[in-house]
KEKE-3310 file (N, C-alpha, C; in steps of 0.2 Angstrom, whole numbers, plus 5000, padded with zeros to 4 digits):
npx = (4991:4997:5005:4996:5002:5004:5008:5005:5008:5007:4996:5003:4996:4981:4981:4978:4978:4978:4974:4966:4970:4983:4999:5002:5016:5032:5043:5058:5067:5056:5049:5059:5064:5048:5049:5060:5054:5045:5047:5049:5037:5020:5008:4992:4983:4970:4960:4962:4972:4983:4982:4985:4998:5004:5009:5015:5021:5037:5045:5039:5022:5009:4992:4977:4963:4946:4929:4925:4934:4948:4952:4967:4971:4974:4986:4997:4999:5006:4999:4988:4971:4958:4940:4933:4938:4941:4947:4957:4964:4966:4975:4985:4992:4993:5004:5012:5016:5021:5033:5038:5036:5034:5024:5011:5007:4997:4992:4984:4970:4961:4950:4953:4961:4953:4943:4952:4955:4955:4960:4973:4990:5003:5007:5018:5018:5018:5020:5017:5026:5020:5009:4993:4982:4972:4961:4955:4956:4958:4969:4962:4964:4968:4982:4983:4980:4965:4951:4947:4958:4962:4973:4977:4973:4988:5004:5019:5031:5042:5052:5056:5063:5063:5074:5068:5075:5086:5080:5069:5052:5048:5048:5048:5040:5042:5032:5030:5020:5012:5001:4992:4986:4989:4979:4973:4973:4965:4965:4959:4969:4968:4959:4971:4979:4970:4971:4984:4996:5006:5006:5008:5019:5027:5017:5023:5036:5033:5027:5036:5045:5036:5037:5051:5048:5049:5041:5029:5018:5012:5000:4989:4989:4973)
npy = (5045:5032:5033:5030:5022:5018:5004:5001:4992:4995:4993:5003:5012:5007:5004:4992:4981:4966:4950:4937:4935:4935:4945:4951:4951:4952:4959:4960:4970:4979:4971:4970:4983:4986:4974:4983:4994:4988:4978:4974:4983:4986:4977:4979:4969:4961:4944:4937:4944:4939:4923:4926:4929:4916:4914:4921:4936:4938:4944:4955:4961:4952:4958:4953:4959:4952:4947:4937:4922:4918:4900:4897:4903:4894:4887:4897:4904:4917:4928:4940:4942:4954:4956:4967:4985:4993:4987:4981:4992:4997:4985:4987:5000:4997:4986:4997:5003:4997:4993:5006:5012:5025:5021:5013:5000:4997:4985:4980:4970:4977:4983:4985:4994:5005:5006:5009:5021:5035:5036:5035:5044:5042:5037:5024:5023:5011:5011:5001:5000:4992:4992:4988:4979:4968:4964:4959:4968:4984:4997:5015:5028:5045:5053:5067:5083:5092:5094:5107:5115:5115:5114:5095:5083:5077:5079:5076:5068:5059:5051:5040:5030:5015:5004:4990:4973:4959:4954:4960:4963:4973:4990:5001:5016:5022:5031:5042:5047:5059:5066:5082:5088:5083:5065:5066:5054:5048:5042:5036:5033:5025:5016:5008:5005:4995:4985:4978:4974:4985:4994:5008:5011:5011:5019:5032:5031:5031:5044:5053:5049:5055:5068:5072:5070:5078:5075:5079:5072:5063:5056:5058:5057:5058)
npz = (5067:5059:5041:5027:5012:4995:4983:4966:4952:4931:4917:4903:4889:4894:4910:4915:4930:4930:4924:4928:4939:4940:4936:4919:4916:4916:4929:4935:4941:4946:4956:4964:4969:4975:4986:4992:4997:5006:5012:5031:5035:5038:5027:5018:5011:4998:5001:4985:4980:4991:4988:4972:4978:4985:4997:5014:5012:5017:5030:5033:5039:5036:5031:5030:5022:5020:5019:5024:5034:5028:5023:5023:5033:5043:5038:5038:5050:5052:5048:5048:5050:5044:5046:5040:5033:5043:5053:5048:5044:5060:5063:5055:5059:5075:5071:5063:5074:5083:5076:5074:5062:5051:5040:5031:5020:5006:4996:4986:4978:4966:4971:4984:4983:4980:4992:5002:4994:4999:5011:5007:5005:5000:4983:4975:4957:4944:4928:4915:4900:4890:4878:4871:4881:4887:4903:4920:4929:4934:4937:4940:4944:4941:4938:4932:4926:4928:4918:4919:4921:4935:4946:4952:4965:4969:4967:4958:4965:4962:4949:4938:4925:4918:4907:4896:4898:4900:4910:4912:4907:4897:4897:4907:4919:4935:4947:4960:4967:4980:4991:4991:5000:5016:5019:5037:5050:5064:5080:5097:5111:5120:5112:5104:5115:5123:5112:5113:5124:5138:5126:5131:5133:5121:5113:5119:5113:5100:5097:5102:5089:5080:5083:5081:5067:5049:5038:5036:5033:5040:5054:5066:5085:5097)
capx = (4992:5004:5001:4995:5005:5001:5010:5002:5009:4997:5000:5001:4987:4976:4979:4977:4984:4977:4973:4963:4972:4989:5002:5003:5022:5037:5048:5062:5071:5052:5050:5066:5061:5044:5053:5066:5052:5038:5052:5048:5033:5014:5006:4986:4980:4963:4961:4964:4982:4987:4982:4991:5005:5003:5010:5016:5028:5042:5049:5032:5016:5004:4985:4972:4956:4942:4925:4923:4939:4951:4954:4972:4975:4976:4992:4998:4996:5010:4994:4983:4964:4952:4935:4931:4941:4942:4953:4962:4966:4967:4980:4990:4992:4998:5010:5015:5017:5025:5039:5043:5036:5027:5019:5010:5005:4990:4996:4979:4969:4958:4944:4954:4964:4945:4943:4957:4958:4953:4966:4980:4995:5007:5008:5022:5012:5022:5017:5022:5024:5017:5004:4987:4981:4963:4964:4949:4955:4960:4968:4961:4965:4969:4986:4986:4978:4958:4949:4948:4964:4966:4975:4973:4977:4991:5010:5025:5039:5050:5050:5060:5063:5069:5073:5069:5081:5082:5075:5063:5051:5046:5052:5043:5040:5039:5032:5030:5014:5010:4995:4995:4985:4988:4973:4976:4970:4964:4964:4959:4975:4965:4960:4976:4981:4965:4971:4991:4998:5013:5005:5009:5027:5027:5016:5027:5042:5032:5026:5042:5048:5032:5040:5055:5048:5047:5040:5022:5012:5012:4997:4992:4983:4971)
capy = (5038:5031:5036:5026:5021:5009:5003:4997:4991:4995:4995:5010:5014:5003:5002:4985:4978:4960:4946:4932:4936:4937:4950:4951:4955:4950:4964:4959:4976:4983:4968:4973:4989:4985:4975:4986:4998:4986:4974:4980:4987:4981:4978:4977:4965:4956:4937:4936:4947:4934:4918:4923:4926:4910:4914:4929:4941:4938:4950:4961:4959:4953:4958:4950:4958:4947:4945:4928:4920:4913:4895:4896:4906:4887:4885:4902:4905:4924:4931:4941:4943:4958:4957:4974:4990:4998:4983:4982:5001:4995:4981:4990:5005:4994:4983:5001:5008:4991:4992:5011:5013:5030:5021:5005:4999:4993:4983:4977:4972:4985:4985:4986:5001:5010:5004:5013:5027:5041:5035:5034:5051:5042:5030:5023:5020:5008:5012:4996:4999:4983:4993:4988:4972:4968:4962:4959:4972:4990:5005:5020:5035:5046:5059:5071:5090:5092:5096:5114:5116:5117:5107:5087:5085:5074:5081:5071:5070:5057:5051:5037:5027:5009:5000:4984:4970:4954:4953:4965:4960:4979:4997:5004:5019:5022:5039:5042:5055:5060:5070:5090:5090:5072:5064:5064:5049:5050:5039:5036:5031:5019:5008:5004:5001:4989:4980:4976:4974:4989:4998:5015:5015:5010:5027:5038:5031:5035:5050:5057:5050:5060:5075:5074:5069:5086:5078:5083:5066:5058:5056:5059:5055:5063)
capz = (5065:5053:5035:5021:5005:4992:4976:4960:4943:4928:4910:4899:4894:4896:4917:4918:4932:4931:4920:4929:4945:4938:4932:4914:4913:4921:4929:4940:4945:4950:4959:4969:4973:4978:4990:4997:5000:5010:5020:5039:5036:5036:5020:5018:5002:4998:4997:4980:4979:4992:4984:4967:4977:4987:5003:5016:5010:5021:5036:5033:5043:5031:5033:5025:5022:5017:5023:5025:5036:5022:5027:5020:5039:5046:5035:5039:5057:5054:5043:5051:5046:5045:5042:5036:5033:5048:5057:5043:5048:5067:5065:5053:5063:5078:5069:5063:5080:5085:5072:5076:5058:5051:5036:5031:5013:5004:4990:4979:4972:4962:4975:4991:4984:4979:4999:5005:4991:5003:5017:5003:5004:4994:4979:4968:4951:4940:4923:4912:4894:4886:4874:4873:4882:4890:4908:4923:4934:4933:4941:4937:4948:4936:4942:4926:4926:4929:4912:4921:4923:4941:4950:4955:4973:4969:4965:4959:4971:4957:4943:4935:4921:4918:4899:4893:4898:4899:4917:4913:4900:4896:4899:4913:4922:4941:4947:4965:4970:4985:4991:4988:5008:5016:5022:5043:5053:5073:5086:5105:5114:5122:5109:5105:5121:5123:5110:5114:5130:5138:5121:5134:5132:5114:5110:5122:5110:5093:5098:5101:5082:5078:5084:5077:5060:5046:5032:5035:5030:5048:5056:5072:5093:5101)
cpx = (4997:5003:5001:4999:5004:5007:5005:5009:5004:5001:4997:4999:4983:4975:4977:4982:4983:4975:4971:4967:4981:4994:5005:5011:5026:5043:5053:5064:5063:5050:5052:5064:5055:5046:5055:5058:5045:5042:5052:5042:5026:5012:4996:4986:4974:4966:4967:4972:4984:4986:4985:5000:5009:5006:5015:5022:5032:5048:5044:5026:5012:4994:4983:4966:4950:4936:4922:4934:4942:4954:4963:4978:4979:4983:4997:4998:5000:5002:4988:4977:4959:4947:4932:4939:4945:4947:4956:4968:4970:4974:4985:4993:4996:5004:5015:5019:5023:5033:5042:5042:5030:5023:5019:5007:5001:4993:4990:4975:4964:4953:4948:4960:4957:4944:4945:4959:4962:4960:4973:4986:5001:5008:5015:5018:5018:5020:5020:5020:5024:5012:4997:4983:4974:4966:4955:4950:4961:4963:4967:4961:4969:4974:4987:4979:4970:4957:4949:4953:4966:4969:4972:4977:4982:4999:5016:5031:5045:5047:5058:5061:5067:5066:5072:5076:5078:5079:5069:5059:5049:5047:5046:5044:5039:5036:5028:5026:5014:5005:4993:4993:4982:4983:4976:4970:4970:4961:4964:4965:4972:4961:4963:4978:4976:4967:4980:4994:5003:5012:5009:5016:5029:5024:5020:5034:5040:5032:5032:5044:5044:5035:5046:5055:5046:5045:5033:5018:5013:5003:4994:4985:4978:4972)
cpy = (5037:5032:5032:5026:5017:5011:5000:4998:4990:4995:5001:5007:5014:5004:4998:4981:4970:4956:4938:4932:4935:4942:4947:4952:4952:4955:4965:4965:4979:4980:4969:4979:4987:4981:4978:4990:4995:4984:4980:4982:4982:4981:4975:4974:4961:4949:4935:4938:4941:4927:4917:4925:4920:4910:4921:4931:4942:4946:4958:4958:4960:4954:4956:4952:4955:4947:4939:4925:4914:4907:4894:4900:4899:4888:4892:4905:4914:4929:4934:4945:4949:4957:4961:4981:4993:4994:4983:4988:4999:4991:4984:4998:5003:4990:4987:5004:5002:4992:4999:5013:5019:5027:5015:5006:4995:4993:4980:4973:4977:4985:4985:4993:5004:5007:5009:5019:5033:5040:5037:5043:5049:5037:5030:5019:5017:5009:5006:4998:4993:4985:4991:4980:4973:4964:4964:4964:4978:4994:5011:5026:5039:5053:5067:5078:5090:5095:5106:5118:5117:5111:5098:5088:5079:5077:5075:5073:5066:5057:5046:5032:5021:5007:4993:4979:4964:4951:4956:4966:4966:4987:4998:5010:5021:5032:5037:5050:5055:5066:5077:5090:5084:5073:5061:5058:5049:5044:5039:5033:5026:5014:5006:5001:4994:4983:4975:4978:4980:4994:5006:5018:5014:5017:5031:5037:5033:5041:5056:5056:5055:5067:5078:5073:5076:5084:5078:5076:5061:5061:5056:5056:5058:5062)
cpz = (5060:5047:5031:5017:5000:4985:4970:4952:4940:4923:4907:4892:4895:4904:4919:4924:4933:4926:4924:4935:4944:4934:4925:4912:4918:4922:4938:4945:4948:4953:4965:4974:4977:4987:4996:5001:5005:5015:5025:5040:5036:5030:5021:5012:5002:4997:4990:4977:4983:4989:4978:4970:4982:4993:5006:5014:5016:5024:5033:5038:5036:5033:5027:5024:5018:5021:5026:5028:5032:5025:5025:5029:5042:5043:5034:5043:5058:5051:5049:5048:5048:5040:5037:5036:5037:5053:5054:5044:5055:5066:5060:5057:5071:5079:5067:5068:5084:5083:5073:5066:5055:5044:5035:5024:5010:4996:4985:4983:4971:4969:4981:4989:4981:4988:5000:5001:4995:5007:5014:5005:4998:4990:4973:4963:4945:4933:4915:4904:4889:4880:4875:4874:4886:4895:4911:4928:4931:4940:4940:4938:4943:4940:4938:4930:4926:4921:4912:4921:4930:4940:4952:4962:4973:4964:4965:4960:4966:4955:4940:4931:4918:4911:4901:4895:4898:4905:4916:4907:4896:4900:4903:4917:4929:4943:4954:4965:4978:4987:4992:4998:5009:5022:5031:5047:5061:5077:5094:5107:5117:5118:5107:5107:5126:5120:5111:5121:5131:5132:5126:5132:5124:5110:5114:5115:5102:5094:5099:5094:5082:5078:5081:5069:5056:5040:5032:5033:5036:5048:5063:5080:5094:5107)
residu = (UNK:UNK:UNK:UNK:UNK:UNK:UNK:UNK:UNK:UNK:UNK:UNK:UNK:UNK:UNK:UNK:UNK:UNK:UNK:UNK:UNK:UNK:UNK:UNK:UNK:UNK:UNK:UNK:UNK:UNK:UNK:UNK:UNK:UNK:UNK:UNK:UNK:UNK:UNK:UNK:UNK:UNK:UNK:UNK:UNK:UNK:UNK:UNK:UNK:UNK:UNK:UNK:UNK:UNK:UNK:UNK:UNK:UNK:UNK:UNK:UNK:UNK:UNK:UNK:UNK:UNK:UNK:UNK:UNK:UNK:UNK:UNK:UNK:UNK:UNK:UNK:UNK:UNK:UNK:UNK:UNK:UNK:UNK:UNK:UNK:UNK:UNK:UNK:UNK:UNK:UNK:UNK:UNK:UNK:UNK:UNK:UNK:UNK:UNK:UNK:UNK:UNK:UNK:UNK:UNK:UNK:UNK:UNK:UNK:UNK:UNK:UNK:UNK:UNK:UNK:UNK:UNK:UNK:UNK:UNK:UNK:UNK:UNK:UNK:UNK:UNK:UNK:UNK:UNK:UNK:UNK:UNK:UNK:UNK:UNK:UNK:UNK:UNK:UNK:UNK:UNK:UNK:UNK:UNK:UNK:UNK:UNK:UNK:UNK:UNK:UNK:UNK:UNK:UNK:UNK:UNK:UNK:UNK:UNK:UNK:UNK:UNK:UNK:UNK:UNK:UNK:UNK:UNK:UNK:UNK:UNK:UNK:UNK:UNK:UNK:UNK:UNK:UNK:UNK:UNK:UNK:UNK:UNK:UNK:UNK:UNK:UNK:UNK:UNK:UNK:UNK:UNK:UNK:UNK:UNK:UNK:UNK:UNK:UNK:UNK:UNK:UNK:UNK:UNK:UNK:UNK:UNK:UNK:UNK:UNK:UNK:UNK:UNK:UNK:UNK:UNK:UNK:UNK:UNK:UNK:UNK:UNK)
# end
């Protein structure tokens, strides 16, 4: 199956990523990026992340997971809604396979990235330097060294550093992990194909990218 990704902005070092369901900061250029990197792709988010940002992220497939069907679909009709987890997984893994795309992204808030932890392989962690502020939501996965010294099962592939401007209310760091042994995900080729029509020749054309893909964080059929 396609592999999981998520992004988060957090402050340093507190890790607060919210403040009554809004981002404490304003930072244009990670903005941008965020962007470049989900346009195309599917994105999973709870309620709440879509409500503060008041409507679908254009030329993505938005999912909505929520347990209660958010009346805001009426006014939304591109949105599509899972009830729990697992479809969430489902319709991103089809929209992935639709798009000829090996990875889809879970973009918040704090409980639906603790949701999807386990699923995750690769995260960009925005780390915004604003000092110490109090906020109602957290992200807390922590990427540094074990108290034991081993290893964490998470290695950084970058690492990069943006100043202060005047688009960007505070200096910020981005740092891209990826999972030392990425979590694989398996599905029956027929429940796909149950749920999308011609699904056949759609997985005969992934499954070829598959083949020719070498960076090891795909996931795969049975």
């Amino acid at each position: 199956m396609p592999s999981a990704a998520s992004i988060v902005a957090r402050s340093y070092p507190d890790k607060i990523i919210g403040i009554e369901n809004t981002l404490p900061w304003h930072l244009r250029t990670d903005l941008q990026l965020f962007k470049q990197r989900t346009q195309g792709h599917a994105v999973i988010m709870g309620r709440k992340t879509f409500d503060s940002i008041g409507k679908p992220l254009p030329k993505r497939t938005n999912i909505i997971l929520s347990r209660t069907e958010p009346t805001f679909l009426r006014e939304f009709p591109s949105l599509k809604w899972a009830r729990d987890p697992e479809t969430a997984l489902l319709l991103a893994d089809i929209e992935s396979i639709i798009s000829g795309n090996m990875k889809f992204f879970v973009i918040g808030g704090d409980q639906i990235y603790r949701v999807f932890e386990k699923f995750i392989n690769s995260i960009f962690v925005t780390d915004v330097f604003c000092g110490n502020i109090n906020g109602d939501a957290k992200f807390e996965l922590d990427f540094g060294e074990r108290d034991d010294g081993a290893k964490t099962e998470w290695i950084v592939r970058s690492e990069d550093d943006f100043p202060k401007t005047e688009f960007d209310q505070y200096p910020f760091r981005i740092t891209h992990y990826v999972r030392r042994k990425p979590f694989h995900r398996y599905r029956v080729k027929e429940e796909l194909m149950g749920r999308e029509p011609d699904f056949a020749v759609l997985l005969e054309r992934y499954e070829a990218k598959l083949e020719l893909d070498d960076t090891n964080q795909l996931d795969f059929f049975e």
